[in-house]
VMD Tcl script that draws the C-alpha trace (Angstrom):
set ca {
  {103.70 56.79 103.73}
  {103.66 56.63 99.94}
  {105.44 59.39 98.02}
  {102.32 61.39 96.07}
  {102.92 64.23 94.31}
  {106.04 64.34 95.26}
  {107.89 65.35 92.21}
  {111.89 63.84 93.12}
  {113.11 59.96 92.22}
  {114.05 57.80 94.94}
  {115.81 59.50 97.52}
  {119.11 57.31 97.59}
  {118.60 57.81 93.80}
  {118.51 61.06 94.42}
  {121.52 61.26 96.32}
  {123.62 59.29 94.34}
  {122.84 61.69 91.25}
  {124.46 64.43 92.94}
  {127.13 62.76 94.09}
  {128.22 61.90 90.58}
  {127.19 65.54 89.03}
  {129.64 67.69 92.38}
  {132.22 64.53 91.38}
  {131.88 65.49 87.62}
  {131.62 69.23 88.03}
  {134.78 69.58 90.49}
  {136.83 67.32 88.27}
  {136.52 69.10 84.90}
  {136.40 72.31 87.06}
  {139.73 70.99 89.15}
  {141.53 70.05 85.91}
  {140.93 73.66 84.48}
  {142.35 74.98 87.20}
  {145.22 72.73 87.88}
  {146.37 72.75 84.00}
  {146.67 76.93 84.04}
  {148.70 76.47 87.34}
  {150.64 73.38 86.40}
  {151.59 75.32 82.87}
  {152.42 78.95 84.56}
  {154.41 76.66 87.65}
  {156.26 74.29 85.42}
  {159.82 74.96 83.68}
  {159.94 76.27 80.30}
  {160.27 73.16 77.67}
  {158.57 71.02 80.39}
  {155.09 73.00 80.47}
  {153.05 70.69 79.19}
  {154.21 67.47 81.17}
  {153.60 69.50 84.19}
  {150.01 70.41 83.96}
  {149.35 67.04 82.52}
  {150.98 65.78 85.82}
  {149.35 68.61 87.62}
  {145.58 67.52 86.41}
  {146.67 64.40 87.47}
  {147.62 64.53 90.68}
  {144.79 66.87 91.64}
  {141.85 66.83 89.61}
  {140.44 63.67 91.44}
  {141.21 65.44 94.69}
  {138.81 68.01 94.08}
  {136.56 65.99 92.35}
  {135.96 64.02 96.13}
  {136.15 67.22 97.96}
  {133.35 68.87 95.88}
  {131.82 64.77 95.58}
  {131.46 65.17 99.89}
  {130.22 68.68 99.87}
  {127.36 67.39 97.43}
  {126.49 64.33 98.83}
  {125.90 66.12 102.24}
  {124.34 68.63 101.01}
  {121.76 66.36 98.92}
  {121.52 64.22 101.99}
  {120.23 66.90 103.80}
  {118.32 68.35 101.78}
  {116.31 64.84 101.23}
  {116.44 64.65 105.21}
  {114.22 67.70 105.54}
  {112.01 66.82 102.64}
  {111.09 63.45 104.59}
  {110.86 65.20 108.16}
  {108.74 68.04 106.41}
  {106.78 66.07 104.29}
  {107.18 68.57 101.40}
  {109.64 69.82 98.89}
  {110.58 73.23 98.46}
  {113.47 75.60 98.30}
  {113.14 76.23 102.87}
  {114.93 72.20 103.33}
  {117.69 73.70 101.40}
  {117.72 77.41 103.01}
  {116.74 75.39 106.84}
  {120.14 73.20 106.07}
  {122.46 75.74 105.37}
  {121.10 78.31 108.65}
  {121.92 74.93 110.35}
  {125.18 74.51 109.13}
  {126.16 78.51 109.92}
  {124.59 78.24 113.13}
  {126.85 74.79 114.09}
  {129.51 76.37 112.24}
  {129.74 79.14 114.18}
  {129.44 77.63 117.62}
  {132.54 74.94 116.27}
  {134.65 78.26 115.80}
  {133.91 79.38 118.91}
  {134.90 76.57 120.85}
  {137.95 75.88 118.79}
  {139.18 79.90 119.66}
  {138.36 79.25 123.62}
  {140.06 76.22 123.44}
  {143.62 77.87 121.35}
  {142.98 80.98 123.50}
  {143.56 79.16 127.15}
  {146.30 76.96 125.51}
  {148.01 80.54 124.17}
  {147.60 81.73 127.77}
  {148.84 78.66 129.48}
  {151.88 78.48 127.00}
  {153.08 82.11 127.52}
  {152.62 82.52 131.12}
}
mol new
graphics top color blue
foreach p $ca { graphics top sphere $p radius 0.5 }
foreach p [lrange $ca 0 end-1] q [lrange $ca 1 end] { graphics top cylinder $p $q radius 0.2 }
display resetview
């Protein structure tokens, strides 16, 4: 089961590299965002501290959040490249159907469920 002509580093490798790039990409991303809102939220002679304190307090927070998303996604992705024995753009286009499909079925379930609770509630 060697890895010839395959094309991609090691997979945890692999994995770990786009871990770090969602973590980096969210964080500067995150701290864009969070100093324009901490400047427009904060009180006039006090703009500054508060998207300084702003980018603090949330930049990392969407650094993990887009650091998850990433990770998963890379993890899956390198799934289907070992189950298929190949690497092309379908792993990435199979994950995400996947993902709709569960998705979908989760928000079903979740409106039955609030649905019959509504309906015992009220009545």
């Amino acid at each position: 089961m060697g890895t010839q002509g395959r094309s991609r580093e090691p997979i945890a490798d692999n994995i770990v590299d786009d871990i770090g790039f969602a973590f980096s990409t969210g964080a500067v991303g995150g701290s864009a965002f969070h100093f324009i809102k901490g400047l427009c939220n904060s009180p006039g002679g006090h703009r500054l501290a508060g998207a300084c304190q702003a980018v603090r307090m949330n930049a990392p927070r969407v650094g993990g959040s887009f650091a998850v998303w990433g990770g998963l996604f890379s993890a899956f992705g390198c799934t289907l490249d070992y189950a298929r024995q190949r690497e092309d753009p379908w792993n990435s286009i199979a994950g995400a159907g996947a993902a709709t499909r569960s998705a979908l079925a989760g928000g079903v379930l979740v409106a039955l469920m609030e649905g019959s609770m509504i309906r015992l509630t009220s009545a």
